[in-house]
Biopython code that builds the backbone (N, CA, C, O; Angstrom):
import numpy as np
from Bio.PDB.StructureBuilder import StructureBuilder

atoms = [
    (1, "UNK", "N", (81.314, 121.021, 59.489)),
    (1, "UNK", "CA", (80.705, 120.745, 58.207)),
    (1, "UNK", "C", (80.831, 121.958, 57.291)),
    (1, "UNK", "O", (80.754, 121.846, 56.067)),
    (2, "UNK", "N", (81.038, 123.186, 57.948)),
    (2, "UNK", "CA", (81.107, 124.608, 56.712)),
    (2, "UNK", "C", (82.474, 124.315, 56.307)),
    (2, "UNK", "O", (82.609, 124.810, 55.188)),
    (3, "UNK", "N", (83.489, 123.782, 56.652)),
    (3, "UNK", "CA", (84.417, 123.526, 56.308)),
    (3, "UNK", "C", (84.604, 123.202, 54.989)),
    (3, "UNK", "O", (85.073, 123.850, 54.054)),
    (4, "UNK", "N", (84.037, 121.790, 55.090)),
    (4, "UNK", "CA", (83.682, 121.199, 53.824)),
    (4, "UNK", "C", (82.875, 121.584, 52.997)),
    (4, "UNK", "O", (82.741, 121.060, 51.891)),
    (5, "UNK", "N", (82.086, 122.760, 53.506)),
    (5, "UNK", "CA", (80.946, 123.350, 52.736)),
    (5, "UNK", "C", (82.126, 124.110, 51.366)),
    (5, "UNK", "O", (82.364, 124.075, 50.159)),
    (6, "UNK", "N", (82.610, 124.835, 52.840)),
    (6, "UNK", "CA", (83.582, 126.215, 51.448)),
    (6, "UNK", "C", (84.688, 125.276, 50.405)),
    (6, "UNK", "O", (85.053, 125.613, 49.279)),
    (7, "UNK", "N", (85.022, 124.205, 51.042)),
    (7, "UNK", "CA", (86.054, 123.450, 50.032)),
    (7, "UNK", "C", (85.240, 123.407, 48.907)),
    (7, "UNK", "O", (85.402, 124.037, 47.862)),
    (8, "UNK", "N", (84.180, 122.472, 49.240)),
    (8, "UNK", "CA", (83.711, 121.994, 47.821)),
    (8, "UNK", "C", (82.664, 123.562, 47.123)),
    (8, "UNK", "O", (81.812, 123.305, 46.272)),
    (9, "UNK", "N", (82.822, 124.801, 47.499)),
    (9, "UNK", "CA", (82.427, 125.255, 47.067)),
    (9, "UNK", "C", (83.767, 126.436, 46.000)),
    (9, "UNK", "O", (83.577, 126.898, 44.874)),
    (10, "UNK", "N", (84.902, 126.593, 46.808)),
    (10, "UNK", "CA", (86.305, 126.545, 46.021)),
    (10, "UNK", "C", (86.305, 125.675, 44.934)),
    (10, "UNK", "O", (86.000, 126.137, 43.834)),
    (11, "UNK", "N", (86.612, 124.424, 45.052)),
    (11, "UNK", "CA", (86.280, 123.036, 44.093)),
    (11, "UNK", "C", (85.351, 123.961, 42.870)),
    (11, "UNK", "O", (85.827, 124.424, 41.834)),
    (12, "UNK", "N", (84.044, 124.058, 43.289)),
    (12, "UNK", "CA", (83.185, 124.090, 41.877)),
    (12, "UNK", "C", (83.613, 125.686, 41.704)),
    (12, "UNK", "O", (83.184, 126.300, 40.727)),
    (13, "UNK", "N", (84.000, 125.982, 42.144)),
    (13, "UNK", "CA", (84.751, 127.556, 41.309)),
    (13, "UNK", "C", (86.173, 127.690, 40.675)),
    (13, "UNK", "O", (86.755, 128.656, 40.180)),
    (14, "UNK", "N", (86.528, 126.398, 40.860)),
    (14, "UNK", "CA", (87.597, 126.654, 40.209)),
    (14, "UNK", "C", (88.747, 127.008, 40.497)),
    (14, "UNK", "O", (89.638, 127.327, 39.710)),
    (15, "UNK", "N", (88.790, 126.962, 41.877)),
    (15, "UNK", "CA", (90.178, 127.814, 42.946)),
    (15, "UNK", "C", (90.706, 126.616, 43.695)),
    (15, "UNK", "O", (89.882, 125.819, 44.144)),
    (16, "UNK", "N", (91.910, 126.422, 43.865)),
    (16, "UNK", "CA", (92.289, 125.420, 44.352)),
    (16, "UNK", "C", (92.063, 125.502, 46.550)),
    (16, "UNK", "O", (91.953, 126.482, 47.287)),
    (17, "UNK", "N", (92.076, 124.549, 46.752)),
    (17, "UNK", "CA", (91.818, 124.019, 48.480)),
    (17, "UNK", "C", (92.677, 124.424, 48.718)),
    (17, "UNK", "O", (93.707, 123.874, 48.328)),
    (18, "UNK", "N", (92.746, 125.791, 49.607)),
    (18, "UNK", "CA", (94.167, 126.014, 50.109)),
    (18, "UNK", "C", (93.751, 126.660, 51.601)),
    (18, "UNK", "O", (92.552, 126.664, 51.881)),
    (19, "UNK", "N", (94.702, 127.199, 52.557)),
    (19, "UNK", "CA", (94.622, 127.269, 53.838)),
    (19, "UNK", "C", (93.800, 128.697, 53.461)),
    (19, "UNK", "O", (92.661, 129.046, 53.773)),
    (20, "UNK", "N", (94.708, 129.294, 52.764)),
    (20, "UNK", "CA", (94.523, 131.039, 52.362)),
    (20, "UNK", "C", (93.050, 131.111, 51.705)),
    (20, "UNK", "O", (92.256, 132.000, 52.015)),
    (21, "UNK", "N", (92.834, 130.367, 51.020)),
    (21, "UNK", "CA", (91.316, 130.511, 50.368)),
    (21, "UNK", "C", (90.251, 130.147, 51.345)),
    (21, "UNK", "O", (89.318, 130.822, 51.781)),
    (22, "UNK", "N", (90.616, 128.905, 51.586)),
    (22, "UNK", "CA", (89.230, 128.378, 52.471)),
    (22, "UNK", "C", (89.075, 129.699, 53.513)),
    (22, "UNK", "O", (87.916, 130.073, 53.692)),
    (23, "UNK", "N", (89.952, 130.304, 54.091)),
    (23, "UNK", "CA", (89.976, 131.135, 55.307)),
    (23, "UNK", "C", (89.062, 131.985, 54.841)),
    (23, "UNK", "O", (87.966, 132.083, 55.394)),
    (24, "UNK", "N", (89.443, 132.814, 53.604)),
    (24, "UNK", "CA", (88.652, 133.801, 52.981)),
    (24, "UNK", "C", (87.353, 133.393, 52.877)),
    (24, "UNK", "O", (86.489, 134.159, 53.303)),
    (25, "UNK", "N", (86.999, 132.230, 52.348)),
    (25, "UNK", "CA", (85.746, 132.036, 52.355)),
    (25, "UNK", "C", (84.542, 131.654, 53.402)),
    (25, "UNK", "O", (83.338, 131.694, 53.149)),
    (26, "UNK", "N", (85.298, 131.188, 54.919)),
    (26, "UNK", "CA", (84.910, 131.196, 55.635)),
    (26, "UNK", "C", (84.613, 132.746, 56.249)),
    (26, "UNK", "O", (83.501, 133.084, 56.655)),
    (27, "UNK", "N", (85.684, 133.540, 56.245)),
    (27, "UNK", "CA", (85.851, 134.614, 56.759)),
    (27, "UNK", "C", (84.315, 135.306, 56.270)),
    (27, "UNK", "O", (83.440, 135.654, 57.063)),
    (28, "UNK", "N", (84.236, 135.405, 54.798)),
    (28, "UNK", "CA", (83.138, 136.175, 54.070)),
    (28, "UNK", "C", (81.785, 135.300, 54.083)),
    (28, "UNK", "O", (80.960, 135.563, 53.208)),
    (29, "UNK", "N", (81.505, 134.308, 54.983)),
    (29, "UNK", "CA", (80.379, 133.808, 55.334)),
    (29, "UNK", "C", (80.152, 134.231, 56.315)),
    (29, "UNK", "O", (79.023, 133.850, 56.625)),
    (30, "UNK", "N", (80.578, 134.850, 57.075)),
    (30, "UNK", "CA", (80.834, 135.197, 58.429)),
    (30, "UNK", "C", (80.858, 134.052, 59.717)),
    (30, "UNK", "O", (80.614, 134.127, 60.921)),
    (31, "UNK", "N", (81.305, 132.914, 58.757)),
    (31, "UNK", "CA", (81.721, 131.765, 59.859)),
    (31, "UNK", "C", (82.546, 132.088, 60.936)),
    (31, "UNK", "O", (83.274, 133.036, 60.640)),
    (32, "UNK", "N", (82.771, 131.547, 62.413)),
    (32, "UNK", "CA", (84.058, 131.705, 62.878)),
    (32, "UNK", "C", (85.003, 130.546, 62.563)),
    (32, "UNK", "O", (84.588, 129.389, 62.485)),
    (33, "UNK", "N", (86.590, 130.962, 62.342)),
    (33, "UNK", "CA", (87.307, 130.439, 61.778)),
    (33, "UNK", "C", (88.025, 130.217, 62.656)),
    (33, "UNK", "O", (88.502, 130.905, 63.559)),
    (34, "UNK", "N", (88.122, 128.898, 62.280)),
    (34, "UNK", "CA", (89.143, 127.547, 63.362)),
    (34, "UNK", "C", (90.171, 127.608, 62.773)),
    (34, "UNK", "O", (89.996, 127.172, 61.635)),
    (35, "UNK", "N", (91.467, 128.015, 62.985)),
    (35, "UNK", "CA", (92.719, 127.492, 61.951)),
    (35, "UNK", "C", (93.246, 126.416, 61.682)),
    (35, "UNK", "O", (93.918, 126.139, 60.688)),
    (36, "UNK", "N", (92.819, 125.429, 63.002)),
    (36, "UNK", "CA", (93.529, 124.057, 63.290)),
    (36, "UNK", "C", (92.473, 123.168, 62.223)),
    (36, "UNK", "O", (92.799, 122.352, 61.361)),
    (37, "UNK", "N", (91.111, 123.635, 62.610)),
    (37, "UNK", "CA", (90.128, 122.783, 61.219)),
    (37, "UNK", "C", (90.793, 123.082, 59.882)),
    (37, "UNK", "O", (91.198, 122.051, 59.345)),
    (38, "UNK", "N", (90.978, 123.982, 59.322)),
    (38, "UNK", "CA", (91.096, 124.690, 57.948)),
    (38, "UNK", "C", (92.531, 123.778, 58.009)),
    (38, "UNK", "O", (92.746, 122.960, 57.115)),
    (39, "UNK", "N", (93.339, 123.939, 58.938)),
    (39, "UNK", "CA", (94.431, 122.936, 58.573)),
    (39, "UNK", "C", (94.393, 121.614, 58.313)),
    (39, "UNK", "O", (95.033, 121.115, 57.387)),
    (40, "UNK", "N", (93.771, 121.063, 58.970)),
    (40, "UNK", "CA", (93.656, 119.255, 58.627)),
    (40, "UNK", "C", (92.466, 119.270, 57.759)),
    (40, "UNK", "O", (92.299, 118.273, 57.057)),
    (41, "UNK", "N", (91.684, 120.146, 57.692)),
    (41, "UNK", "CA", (90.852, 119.805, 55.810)),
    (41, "UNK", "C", (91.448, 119.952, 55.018)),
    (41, "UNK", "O", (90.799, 119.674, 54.009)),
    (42, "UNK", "N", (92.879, 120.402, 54.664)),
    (42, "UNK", "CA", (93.158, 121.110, 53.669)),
    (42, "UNK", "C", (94.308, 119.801, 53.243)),
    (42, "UNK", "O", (94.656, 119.327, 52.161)),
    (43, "UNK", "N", (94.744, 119.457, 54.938)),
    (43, "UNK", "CA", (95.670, 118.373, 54.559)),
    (43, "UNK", "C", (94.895, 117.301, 54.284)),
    (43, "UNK", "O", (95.146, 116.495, 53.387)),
    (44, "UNK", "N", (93.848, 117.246, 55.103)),
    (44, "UNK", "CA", (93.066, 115.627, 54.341)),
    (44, "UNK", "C", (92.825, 115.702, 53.000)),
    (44, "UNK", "O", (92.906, 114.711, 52.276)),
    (45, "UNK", "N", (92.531, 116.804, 52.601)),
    (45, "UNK", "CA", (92.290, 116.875, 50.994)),
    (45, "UNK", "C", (93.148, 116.765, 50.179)),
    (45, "UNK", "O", (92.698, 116.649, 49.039)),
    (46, "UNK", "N", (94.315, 116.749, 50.267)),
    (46, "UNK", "CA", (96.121, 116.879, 49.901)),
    (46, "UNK", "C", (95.600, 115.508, 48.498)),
    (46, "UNK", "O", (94.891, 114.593, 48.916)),
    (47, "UNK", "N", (95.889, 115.492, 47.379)),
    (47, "UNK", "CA", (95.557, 114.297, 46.743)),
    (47, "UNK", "C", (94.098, 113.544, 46.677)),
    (47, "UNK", "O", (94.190, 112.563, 45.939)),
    (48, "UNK", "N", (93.014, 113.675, 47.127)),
    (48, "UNK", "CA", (91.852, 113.566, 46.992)),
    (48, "UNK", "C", (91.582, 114.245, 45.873)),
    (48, "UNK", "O", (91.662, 115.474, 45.874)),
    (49, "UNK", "N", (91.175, 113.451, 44.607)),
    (49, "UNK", "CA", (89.999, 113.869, 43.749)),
    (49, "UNK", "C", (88.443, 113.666, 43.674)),
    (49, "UNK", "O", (87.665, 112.722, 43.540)),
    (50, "UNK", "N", (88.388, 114.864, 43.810)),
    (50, "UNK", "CA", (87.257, 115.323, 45.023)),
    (50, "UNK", "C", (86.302, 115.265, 43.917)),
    (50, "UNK", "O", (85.199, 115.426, 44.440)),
    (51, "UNK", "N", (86.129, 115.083, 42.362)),
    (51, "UNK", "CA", (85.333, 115.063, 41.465)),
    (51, "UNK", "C", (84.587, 113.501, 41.774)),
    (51, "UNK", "O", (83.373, 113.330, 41.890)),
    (52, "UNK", "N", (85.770, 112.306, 41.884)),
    (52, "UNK", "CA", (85.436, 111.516, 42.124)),
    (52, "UNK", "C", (85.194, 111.106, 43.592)),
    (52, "UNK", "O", (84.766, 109.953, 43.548)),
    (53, "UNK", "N", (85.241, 111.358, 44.359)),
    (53, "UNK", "CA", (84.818, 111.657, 45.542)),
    (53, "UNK", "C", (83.589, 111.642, 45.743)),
    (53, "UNK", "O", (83.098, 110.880, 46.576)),
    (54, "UNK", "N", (82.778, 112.583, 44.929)),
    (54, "UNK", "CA", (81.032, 112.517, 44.565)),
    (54, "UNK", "C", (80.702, 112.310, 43.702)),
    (54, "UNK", "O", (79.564, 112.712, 43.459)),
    (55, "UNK", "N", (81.493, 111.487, 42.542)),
    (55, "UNK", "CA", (80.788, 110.286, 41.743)),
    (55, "UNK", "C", (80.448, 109.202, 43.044)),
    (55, "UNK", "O", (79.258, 108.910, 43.167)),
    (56, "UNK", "N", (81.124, 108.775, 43.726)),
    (56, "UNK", "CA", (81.218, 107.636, 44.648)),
    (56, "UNK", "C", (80.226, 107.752, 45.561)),
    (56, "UNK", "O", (79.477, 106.798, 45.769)),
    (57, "UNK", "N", (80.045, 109.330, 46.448)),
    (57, "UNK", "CA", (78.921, 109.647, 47.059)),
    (57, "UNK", "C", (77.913, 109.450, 46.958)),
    (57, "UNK", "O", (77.151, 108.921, 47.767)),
    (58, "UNK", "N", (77.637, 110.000, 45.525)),
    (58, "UNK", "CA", (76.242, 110.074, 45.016)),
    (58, "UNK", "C", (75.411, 109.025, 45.437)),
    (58, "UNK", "O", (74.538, 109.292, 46.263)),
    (59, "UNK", "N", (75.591, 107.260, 44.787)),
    (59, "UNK", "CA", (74.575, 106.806, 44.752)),
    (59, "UNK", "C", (74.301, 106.425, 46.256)),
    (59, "UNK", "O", (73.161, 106.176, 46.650)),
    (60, "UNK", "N", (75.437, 106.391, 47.096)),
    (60, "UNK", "CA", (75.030, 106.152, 48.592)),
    (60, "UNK", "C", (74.085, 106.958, 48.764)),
    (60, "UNK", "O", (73.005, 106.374, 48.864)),
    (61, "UNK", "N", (74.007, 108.450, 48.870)),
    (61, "UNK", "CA", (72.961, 109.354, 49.078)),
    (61, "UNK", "C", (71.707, 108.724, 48.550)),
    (61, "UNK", "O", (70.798, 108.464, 49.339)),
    (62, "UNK", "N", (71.568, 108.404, 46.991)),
    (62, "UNK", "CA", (70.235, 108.015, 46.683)),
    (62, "UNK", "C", (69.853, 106.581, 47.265)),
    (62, "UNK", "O", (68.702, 106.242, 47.540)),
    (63, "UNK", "N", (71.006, 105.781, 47.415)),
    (63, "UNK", "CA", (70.682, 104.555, 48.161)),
    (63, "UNK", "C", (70.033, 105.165, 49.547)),
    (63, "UNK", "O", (69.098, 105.355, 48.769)),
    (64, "UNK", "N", (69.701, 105.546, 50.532)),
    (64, "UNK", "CA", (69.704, 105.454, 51.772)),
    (64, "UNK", "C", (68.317, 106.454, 51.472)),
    (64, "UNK", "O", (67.280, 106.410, 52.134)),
    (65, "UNK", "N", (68.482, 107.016, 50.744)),
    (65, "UNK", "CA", (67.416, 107.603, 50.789)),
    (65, "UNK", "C", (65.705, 106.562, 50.200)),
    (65, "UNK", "O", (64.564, 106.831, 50.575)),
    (66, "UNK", "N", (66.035, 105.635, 49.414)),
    (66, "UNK", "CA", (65.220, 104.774, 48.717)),
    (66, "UNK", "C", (64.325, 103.837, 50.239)),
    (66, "UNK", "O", (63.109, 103.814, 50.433)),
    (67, "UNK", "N", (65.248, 103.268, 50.974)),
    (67, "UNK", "CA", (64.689, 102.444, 51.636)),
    (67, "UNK", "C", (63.113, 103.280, 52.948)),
    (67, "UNK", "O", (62.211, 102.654, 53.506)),
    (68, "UNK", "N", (63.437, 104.961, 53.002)),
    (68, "UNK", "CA", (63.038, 105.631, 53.709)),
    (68, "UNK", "C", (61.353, 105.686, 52.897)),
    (68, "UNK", "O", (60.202, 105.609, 53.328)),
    (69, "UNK", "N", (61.906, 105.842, 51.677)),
    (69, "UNK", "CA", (60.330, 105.865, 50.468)),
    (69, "UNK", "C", (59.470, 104.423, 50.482)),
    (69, "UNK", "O", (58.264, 104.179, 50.479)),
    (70, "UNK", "N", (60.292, 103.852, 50.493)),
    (70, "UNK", "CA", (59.718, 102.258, 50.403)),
    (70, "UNK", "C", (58.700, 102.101, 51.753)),
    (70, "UNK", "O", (57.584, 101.585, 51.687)),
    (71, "UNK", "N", (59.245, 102.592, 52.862)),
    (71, "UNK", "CA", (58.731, 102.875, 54.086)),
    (71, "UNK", "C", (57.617, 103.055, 54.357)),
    (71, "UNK", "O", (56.757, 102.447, 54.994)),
    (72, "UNK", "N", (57.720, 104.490, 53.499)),
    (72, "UNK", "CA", (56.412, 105.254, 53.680)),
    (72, "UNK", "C", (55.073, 104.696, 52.862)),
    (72, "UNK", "O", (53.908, 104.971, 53.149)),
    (73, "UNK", "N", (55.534, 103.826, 51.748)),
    (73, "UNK", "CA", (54.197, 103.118, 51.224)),
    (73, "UNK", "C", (53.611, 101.971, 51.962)),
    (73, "UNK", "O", (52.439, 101.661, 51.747)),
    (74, "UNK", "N", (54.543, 101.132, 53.059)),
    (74, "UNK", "CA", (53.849, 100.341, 53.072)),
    (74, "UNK", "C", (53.107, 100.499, 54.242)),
    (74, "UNK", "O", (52.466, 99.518, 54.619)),
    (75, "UNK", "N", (53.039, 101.965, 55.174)),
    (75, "UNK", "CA", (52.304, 102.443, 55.662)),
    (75, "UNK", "C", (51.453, 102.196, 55.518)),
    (75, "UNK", "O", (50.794, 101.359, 56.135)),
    (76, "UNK", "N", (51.043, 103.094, 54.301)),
    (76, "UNK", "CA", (49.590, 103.200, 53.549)),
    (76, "UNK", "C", (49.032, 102.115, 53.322)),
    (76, "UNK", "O", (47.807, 102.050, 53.418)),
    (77, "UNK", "N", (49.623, 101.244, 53.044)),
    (77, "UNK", "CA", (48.923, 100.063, 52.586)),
    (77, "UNK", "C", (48.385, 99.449, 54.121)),
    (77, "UNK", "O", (47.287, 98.898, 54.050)),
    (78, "UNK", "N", (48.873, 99.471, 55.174)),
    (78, "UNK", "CA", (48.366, 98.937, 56.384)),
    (78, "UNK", "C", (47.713, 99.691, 56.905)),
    (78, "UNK", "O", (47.483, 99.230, 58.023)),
    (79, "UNK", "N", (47.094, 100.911, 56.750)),
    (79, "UNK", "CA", (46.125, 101.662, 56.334)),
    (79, "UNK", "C", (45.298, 101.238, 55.872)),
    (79, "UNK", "O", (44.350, 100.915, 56.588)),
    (80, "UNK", "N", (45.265, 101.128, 55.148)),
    (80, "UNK", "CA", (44.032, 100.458, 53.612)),
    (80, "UNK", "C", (43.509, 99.209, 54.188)),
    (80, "UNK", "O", (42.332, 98.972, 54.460)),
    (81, "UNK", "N", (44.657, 98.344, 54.359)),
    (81, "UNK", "CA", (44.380, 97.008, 54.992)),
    (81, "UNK", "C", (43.010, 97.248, 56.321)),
    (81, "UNK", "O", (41.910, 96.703, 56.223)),
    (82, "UNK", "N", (43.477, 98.308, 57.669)),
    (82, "UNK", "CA", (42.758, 98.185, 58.395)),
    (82, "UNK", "C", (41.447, 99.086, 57.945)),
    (82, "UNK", "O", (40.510, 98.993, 58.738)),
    (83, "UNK", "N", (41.295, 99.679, 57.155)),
    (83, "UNK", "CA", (40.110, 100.053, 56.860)),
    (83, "UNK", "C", (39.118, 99.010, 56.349)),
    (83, "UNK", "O", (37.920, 99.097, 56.620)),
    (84, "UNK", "N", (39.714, 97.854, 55.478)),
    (84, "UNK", "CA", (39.100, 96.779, 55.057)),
    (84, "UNK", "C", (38.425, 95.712, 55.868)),
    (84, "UNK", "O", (37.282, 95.264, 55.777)),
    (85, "UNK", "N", (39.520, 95.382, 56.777)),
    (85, "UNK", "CA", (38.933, 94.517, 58.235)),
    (85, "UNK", "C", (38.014, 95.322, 58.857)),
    (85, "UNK", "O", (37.278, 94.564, 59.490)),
    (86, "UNK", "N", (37.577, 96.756, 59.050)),
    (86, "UNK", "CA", (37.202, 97.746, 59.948)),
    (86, "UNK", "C", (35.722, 97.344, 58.962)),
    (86, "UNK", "O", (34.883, 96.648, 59.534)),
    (87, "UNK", "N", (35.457, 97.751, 57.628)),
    (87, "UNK", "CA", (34.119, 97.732, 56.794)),
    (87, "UNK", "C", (33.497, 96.065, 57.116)),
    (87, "UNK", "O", (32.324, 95.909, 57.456)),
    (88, "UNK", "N", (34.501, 94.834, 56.949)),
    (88, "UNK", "CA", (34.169, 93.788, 57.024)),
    (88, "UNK", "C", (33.713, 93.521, 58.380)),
    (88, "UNK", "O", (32.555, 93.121, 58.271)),
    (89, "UNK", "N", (34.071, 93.548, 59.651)),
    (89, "UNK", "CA", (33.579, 93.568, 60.746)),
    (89, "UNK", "C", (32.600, 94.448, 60.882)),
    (89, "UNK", "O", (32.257, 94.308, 62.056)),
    (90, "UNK", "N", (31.754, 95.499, 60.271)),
    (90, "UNK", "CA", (30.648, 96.271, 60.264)),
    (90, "UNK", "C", (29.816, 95.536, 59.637)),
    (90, "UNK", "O", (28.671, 95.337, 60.041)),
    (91, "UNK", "N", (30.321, 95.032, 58.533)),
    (91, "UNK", "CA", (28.805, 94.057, 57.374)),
    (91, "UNK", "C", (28.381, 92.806, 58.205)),
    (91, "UNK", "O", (27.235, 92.365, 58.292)),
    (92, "UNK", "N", (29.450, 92.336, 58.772)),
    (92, "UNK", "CA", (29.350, 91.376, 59.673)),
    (92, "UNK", "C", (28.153, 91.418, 61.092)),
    (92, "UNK", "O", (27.175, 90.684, 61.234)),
    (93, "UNK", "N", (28.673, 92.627, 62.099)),
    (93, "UNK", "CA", (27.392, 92.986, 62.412)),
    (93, "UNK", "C", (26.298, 93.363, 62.280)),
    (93, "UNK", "O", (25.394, 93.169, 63.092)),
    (94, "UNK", "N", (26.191, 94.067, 61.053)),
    (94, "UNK", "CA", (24.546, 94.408, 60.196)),
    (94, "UNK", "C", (23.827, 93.176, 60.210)),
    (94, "UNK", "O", (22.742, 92.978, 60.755)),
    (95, "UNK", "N", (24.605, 92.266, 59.486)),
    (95, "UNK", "CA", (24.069, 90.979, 59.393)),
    (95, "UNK", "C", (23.757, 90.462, 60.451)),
    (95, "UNK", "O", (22.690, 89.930, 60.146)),
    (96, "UNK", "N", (23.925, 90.247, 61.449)),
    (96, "UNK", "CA", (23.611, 89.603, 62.595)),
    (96, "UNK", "C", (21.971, 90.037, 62.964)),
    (96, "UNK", "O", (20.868, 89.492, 62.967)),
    (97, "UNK", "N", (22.681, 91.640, 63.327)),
    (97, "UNK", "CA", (21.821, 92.106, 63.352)),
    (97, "UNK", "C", (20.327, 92.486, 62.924)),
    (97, "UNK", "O", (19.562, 93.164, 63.609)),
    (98, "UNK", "N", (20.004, 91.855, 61.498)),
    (98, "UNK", "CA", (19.053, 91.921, 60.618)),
    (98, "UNK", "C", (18.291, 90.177, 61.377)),
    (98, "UNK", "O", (17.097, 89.879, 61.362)),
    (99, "UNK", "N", (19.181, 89.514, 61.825)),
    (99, "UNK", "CA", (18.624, 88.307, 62.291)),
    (99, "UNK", "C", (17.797, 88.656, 63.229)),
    (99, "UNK", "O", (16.664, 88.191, 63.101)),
    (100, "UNK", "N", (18.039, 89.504, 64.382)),
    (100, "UNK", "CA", (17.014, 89.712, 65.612)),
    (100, "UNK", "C", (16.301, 90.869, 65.756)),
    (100, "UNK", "O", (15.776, 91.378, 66.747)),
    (101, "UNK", "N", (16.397, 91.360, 64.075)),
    (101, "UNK", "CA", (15.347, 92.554, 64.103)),
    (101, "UNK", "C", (14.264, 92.434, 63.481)),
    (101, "UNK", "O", (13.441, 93.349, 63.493)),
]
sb = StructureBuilder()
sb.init_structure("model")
sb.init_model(0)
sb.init_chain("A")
sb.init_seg("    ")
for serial, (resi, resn, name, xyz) in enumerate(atoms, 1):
    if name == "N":
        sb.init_residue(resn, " ", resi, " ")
    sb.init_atom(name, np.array(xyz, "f"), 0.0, 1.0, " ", f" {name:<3s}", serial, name[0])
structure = sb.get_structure()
């Protein structure tokens, strides 16, 4: 994955994906450097426009992330819910209770 880290960080600087760059930039992260990786990222990237690449990304990311939020509310709400049955089954016994006291 640092692989792809330093590409797309070449990318937003302005330096083109190359064997010689990515190396450097791995090198000065103090990653250890795979040559055989740096080679087939560099060739998978060969023609990839990588701008659009993460136009396309993007909304997957926010998609997948949405259904995780949705999640977490309806928690709460079954929460809420059992607190409601929990008060109603208490009034319920008061009442009874007021009968044989």
């Amino acid at each position: 994955m640092e692989y792809v880290y330093g590409a797309m960080l070449l990318h937003a600087a302005g330096q083109p994906i190359t064997e010689e760059h990515l190396k450097k930039v791995m090198t000065a992260s103090g990653a250890k450097v795979d040559e055989a990786k740096i080679k087939a990222l560099v060739a998978s990237l060969e023609g990839v426009n990588i701008e659009e690449a993460i136009k396309t990304a993007a909304p997957v990311a926010v998609g997948a992330a949405a259904p995780a939020a949705a999640g977490a509310g309806k928690k709460e709400d079954k929460k809420k819910e059992e607190k409601k049955e929990e008060k109603t089954e208490e009034e319920a016994a008061s009442g009874l209770a007021s009968l044989f006291g």
